[in-house]
C-alpha positions as CSV (number, residue, x, y, z in Angstrom):
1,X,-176.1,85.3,-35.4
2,X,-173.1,84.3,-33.2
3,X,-173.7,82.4,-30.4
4,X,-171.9,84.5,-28.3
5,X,-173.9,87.7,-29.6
6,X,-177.2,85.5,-28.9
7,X,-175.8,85.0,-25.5
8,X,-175.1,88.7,-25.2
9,X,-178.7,90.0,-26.8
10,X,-180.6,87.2,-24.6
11,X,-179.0,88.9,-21.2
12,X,-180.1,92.7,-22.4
13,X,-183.1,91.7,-23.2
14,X,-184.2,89.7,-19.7
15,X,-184.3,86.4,-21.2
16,X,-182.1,84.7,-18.7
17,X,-182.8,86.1,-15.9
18,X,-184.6,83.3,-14.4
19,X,-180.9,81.1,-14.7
20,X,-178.1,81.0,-12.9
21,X,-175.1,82.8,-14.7
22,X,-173.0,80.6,-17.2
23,X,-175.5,77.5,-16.6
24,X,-176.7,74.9,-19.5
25,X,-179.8,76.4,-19.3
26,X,-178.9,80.5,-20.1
27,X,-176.6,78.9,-23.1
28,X,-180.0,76.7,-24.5
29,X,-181.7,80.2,-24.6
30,X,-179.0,81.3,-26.7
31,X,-178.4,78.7,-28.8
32,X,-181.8,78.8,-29.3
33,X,-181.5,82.6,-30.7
34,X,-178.4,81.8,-32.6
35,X,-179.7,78.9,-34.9
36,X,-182.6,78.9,-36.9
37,X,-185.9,78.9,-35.0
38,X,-189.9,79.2,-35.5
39,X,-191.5,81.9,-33.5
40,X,-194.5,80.2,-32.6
41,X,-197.7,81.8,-34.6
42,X,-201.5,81.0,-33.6
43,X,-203.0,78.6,-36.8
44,X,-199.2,77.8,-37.8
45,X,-197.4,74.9,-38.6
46,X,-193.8,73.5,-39.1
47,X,-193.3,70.9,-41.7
48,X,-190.6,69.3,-42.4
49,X,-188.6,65.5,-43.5
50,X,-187.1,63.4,-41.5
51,X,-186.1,61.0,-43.9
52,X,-184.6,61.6,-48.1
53,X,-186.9,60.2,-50.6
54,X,-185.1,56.9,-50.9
55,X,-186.0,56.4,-46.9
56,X,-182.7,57.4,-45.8
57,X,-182.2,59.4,-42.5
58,X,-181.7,62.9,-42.7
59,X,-179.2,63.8,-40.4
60,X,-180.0,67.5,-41.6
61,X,-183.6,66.8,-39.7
62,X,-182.9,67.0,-36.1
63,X,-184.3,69.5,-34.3
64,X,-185.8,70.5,-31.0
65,X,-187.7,72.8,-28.9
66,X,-186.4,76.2,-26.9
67,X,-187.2,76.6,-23.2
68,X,-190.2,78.4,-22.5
69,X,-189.5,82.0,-21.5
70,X,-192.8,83.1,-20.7
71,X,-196.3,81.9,-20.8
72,X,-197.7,77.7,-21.3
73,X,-196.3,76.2,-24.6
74,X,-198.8,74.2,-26.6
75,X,-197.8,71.6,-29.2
76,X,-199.0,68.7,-31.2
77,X,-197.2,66.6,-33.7
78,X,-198.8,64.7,-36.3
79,X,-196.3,61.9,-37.5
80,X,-197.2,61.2,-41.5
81,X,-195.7,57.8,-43.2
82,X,-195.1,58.2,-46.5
83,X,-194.8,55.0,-48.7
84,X,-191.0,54.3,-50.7
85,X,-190.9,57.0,-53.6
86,X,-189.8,55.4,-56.9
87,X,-187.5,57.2,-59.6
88,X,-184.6,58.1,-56.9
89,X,-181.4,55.9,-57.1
90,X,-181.6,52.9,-54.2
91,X,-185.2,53.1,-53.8
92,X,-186.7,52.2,-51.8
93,X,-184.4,51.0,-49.2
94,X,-186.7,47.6,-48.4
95,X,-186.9,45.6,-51.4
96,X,-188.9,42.8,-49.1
97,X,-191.9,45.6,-48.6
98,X,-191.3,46.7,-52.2
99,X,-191.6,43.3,-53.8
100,X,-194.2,41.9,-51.3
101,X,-196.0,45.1,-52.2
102,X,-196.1,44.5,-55.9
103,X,-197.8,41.4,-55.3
104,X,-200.6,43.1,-53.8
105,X,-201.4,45.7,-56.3
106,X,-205.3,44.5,-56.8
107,X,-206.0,46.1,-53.4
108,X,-208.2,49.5,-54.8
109,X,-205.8,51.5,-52.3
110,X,-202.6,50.5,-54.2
111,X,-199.6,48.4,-53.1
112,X,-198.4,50.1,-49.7
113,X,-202.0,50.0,-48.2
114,X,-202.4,51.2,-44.7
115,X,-202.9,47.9,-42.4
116,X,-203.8,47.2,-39.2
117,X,-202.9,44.7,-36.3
118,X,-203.4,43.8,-33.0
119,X,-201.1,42.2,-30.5
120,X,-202.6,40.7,-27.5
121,X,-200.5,38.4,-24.4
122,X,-203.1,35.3,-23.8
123,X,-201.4,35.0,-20.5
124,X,-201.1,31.5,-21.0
125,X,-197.2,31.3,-21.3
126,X,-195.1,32.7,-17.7
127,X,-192.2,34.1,-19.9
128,X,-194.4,36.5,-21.2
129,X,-195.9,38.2,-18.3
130,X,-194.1,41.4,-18.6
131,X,-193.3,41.8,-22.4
132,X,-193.5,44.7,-24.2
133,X,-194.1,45.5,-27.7
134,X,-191.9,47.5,-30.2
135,X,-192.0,49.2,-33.4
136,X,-188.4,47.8,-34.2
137,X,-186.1,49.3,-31.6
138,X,-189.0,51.9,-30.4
139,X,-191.1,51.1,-27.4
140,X,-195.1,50.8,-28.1
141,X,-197.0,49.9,-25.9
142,X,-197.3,47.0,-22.6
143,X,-197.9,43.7,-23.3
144,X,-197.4,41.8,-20.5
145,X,-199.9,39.5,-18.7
146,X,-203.4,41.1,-18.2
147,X,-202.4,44.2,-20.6
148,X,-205.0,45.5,-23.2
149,X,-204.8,44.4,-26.2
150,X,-202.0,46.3,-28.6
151,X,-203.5,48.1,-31.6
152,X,-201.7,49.7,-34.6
153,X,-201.6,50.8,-38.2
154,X,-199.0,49.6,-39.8
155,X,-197.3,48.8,-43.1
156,X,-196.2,46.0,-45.0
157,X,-192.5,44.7,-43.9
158,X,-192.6,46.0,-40.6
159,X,-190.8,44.5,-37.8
160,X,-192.6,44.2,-34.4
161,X,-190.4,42.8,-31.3
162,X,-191.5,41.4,-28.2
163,X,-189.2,42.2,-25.4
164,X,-188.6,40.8,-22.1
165,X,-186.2,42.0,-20.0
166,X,-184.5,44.2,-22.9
167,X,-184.3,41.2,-25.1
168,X,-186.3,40.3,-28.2
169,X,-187.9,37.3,-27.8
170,X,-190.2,36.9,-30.7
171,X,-190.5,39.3,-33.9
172,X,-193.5,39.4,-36.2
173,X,-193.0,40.8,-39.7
174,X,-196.4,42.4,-41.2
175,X,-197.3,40.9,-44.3
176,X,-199.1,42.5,-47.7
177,X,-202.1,39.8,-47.9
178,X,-204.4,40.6,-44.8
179,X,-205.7,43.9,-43.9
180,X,-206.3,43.1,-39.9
181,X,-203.6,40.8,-38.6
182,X,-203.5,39.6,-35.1
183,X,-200.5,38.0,-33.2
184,X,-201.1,36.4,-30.1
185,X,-198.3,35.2,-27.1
């Protein structure tokens, strides 16, 4: 429907009550009616891609939740990593994983085995007494002097950045050959 008949449909029905007239938050709750939407469903789930088959982002993808109108809202997300799909044109988009991965297909769980690794700050070296870890540009986890040690799964030809201050100042690259690596500052 038409956002303005959402907007309309929203107010009759005592939806916006709760917000002040014209506000950002009375048009969320009917953009919200006006695009599509999930009515939440006991023992339901959404599924959906984030990414085409040849690891591209899908800008089609983005998505997020509607105020809560009445009652506690509940949610969980499980985030699943799929490995590069062959047979689509350009794929997969990191020919370092892809040919790094081909030289590990003896592993029994195939060439784009799950891995694990741990980052830990020894807190011998000052310039790293507050740096963080990051999955590429996304934050993970502390890693400054006297933080617990960092511990992930992970996937051949991923980038892992320490930061200080906002600033990469070292990157580790996971590699196919070891199943548990460990990077220490």
């Amino acid at each position: 429907i038409q956002l303005s008949e959402a907007m309309t449909e929203a107010n009759e029905l005592g939806l916006t009550t709760m917000f002040n007239k014209g506000s950002w938050e009375e048009k969320m709750v009917a953009q919200c009616r006006s695009r599509l939407s999930v009515t939440p469903s006991r023992a339901k789930s959404v599924l959906f891609y984030s990414q085409h088959p040849d690891g591209q982002a899908d800008p089609a993808s983005q998505h997020g939740g509607c105020p809560v109108l009445a009652g506690t809202k509940w949610a969980a997300n499980l985030w699943v990593w799929n490995a590069p799909r062959g047979g689509f044109e350009g794929a997969p988009l990191n020919e370092w994983a892809k040919k790094e991965g081909a030289k590990s297909t003896d592993n029994e769980e195939g060439a784009y085995a799950q891995l694990q690794a741990t980052f830990t700050n020894t807190g011998k070296d000052p310039k790293y007494d507050e740096a963080e870890i990051f999955f590429q540009d996304t934050f993970w986890a502390k890693l400054g002097k006297g933080s617990p040690t960092a511990k992930v799964n992970t996937f051949s030809g991923h980038e892992w950045n320490v930061k200080v201050g906002g600033k990469v100042v070292k990157q580790w690259k996971i590699k196919p050959d070891e199943k548990l690596q460990q990077f220490r500052l």
